[in-house]
PALUM-752101 format. One record per residue (C-alpha): x, y, z; residue in three letters. Coordinates in pm, whole numbers, plus 50000, padded with zeros to 5 digits. Layout:
XYZala...
***
This chain:
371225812677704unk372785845577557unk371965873977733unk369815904277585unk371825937477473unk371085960977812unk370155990677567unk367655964777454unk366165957277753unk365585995977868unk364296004277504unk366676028977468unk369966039077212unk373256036777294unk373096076577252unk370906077377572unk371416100577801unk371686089278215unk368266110078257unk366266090177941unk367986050978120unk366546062878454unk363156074278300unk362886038578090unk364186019578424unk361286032078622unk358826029078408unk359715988378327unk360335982778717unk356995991078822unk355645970578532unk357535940478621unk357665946779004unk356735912379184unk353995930879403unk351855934579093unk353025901578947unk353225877479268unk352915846079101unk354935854878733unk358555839878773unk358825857978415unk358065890078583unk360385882278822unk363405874178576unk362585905478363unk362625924878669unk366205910378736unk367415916878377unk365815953278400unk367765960078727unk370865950378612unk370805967978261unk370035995578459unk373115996778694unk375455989778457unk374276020678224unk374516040478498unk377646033478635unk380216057278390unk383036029978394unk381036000178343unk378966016378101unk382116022277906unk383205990177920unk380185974677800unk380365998177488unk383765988277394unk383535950077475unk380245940377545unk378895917377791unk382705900277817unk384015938577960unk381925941278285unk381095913478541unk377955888678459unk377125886178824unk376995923278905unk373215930078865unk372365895879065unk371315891479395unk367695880879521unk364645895979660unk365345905879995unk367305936980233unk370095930680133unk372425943579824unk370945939179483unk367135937379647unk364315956979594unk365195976679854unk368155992779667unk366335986479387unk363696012679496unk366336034179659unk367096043179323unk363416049879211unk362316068279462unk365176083079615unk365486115079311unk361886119479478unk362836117179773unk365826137979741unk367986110779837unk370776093879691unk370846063179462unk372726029679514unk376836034179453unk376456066679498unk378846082679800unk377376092080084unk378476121180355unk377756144880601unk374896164680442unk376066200580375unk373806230680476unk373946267580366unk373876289680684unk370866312380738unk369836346180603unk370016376680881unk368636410280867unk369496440581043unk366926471281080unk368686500481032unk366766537581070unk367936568280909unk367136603980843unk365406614780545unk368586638280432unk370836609980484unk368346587580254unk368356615479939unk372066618579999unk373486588780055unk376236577780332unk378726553580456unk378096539580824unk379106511980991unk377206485081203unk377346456581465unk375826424081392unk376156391481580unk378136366381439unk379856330581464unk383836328481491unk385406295781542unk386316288781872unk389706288881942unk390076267482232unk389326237382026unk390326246881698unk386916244581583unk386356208781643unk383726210081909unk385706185382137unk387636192182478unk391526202482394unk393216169282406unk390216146282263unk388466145781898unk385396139581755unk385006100981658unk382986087081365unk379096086481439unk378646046681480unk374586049581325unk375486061581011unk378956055480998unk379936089080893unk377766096480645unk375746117480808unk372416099880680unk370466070980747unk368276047480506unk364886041780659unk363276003680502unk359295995480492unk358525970480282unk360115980779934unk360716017280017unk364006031280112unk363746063480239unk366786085080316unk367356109280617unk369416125480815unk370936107881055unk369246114381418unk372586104281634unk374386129681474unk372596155081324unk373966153080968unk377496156581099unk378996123881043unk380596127881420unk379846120481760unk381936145682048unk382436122882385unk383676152582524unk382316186182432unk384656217382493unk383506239082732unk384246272882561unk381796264582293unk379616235982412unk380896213882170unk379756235981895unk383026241081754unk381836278981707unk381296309681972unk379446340781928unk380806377281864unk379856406781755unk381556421281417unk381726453381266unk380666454580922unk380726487480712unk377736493580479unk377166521880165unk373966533980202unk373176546379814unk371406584579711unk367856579179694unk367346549679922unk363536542479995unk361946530880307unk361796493280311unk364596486580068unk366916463280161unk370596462680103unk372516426880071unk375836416680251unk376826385980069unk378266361480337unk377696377880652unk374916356780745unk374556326780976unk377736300680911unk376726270980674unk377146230880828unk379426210880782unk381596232680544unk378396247880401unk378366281780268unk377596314980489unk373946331380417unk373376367280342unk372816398380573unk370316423980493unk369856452880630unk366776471480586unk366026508380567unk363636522880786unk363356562580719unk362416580481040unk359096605281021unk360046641480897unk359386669381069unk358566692080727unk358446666480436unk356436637980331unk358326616880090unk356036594379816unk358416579379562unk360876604679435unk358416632579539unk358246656379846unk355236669380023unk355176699280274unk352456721080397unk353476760980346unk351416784780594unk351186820780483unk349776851480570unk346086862680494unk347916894880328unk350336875680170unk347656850779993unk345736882879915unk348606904979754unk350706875179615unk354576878279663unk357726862979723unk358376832379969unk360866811180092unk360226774280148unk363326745180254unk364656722980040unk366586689880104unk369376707479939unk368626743780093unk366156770980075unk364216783279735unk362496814379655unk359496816779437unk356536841579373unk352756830579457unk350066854179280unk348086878279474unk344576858979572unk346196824479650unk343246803379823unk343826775280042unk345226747679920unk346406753079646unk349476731979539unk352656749879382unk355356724379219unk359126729079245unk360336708978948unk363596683879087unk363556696179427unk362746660379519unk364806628179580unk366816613379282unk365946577079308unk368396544379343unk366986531479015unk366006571678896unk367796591678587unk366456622378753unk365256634279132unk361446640679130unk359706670479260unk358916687279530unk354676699379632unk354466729479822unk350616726079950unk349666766480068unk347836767080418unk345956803480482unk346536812280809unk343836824981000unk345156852181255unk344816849681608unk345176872281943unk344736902281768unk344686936081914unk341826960181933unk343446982781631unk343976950281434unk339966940781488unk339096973681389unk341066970381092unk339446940580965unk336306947681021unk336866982480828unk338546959980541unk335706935380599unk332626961480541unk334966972780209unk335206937880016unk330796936780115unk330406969679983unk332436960879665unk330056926779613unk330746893779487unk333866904679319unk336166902679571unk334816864179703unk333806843679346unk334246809779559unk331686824079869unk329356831879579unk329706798179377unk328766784679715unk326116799279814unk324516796479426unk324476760779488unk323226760179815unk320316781579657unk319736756179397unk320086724979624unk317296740579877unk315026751079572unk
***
């Protein structure tokens, strides 16, 4: 009997991409899978034809063989085989159903040492607040892997070399069979390697690797926050098995300030003055990240009040402009005064009384409402 066009038995074009044969493969597999038709030999047959069409549309050279000449270009026995563990059963069968769940590979595909990328580090590293608006180069030690140099990297005693890992056979990975599931993993023997080490070398435990410490030098940008983080690409943890290096990131911490407060772009200090200076107003001097400003308050400053210095901030990492700086006025009471200076305040003290509410609007708007709360 003349067998059916393979295109025909998926339900799919010639134009079909390897994603849409997979998709239609599945989908007819499980229809005509024996489990769910035990006593159909035509289930059984269709699942044959199905397998086959499927393995020879996925395989690039027989698939272009079969375009060109047809059923005469590629082999009629390649998609036989029966029902069992071995090649062509539903083992492999499955391997390539479940194993893009599964993450693992499908049948004829090759097989090796699985590759890893090496882990992500980070290094705390705490600066000033000047060095932060400002910006800096500094350099840092980190812990790292070299490759050993008594063995050349290999992991085995000088003399002696790693041999092929005899559960997997090199590839690293292991197919795990229940029933018609084939589940792959890494391969317990050797970890994913591929290779067994008789002999380990003693430098480096049969690591292949030892650890030192490197000096790395790192740009701290103008305007760096607390928190931020700034990337070394490939000074990370080594990958496996050839993989690629992770990251290192080092992380700002910004030590407490002994005058500002920083939020954002924006500085915060507190600013005591003098009772005579809040009462006659004036010129004062207040620091700066970038050096000390003068400005004038107005006579009868009160506590608290906030005077802003526009761009005496930080200018930001991602910022077009720095921010500002808040200079929040603290009244500062007197103390340990002499018997003159007492004498003196009380004198001044009987003179604002005398001259009423005029001299203290905020005692009177308190003491209003303090009548009106009681009455």
């Amino acid at each position: 009997m003349a067998k059916r066009d393979f295109y025909e038995i998926l339900g799919v074009a010639k134009s079909a991409t390897e994603d849409e044969i997979k998709k239609a493969y599945r989908k007819l597999a499980m229809k005509y899978h024996p489990d769910r038709n035990p006593d159909s030999k035509d289930a059984e047959e269709k699942f044959k034809e199905v397998k086959e069409a499927y393995e020879m549309l996925t395989n690039p050279e027989k698939r272009e063989a079969y375009d060109r000449y047809g059923h005469a270009g590629v082999d009629p026995n390649a998609g036989g085989g029966g029902f069992g563990g071995g090649a062509g059963g539903f083992g492999d069968a499955f391997g390539d159903i479940f194993g893009d769940i599964f993450g693992g590979g499908g049948r004829g595909r090759s097989q090796g040492p699985q590759v890893y990328r090496g882990a992500d580090l980070r290094y705390n590293l705490e600066i000033t607040l000047e060095q932060a608006a400002h910006g800096f180069d500094t350099t840092i030690r980190v812990p790292s892997w070299d490759k050993c140099d008594t063995c050349n990297g290999s992991g085995a005693k000088p003399g002696t070399s790693p041999v092929t890992c005899s559960t997997c056979a090199g590839h690293g990975q292991v197919r795990m069979q229940q029933g018609f599931f084939s589940i792959q993993q890494t391969c317990p023997k050797c970890h994913g390697t591929g290779k067994i080490i008789p002999e380990p070398c003693a430098a480096c435990s049969g690591q292949g690797r030892i650890k030192r410490n490197k000096t790395l030098e790192v740009k701290i940008p103008v305007g760096i926050d607390n928190g931020m983080r700034i990337r070394s690409s490939g000074n990370g943890e080594p990958g496996t098995n050839g993989g690629p290096s992770g990251d290192l990131y080092v992380e700002i911490h910004i030590k407490p300030h002994q005058v500002f407060q920083r939020e954002g772009d924006d500085l915060h200090c507190e600013m005591p003055i003098s009772f005579a200076k809040a009462a006659l107003g004036g010129e004062i001097e207040v620091p700066t990240l970038s050096g000390k400003v003068s400005f004038t308050i107005p006579e009868g400053t009160q506590s608290g009040k906030t005077f802003r210095l526009k761009g005496k901030g930080i200018k930001g990492v991602r910022s077009g402009f720095a921010g500002d700086l808040f200079c929040h006025v603290a009244v500062e009471t007197p103390v340990k005064l002499t018997d003159k200076q007492k004498d003196l305040l009380r004198d001044f003290e009987k003179s604002t009384t005398e001259g009423g509410n005029k001299h203290s609007p905020q005692t009177k708007t308190w003491r209003d409402k303090v009548k009106d709360f009681f009455e």
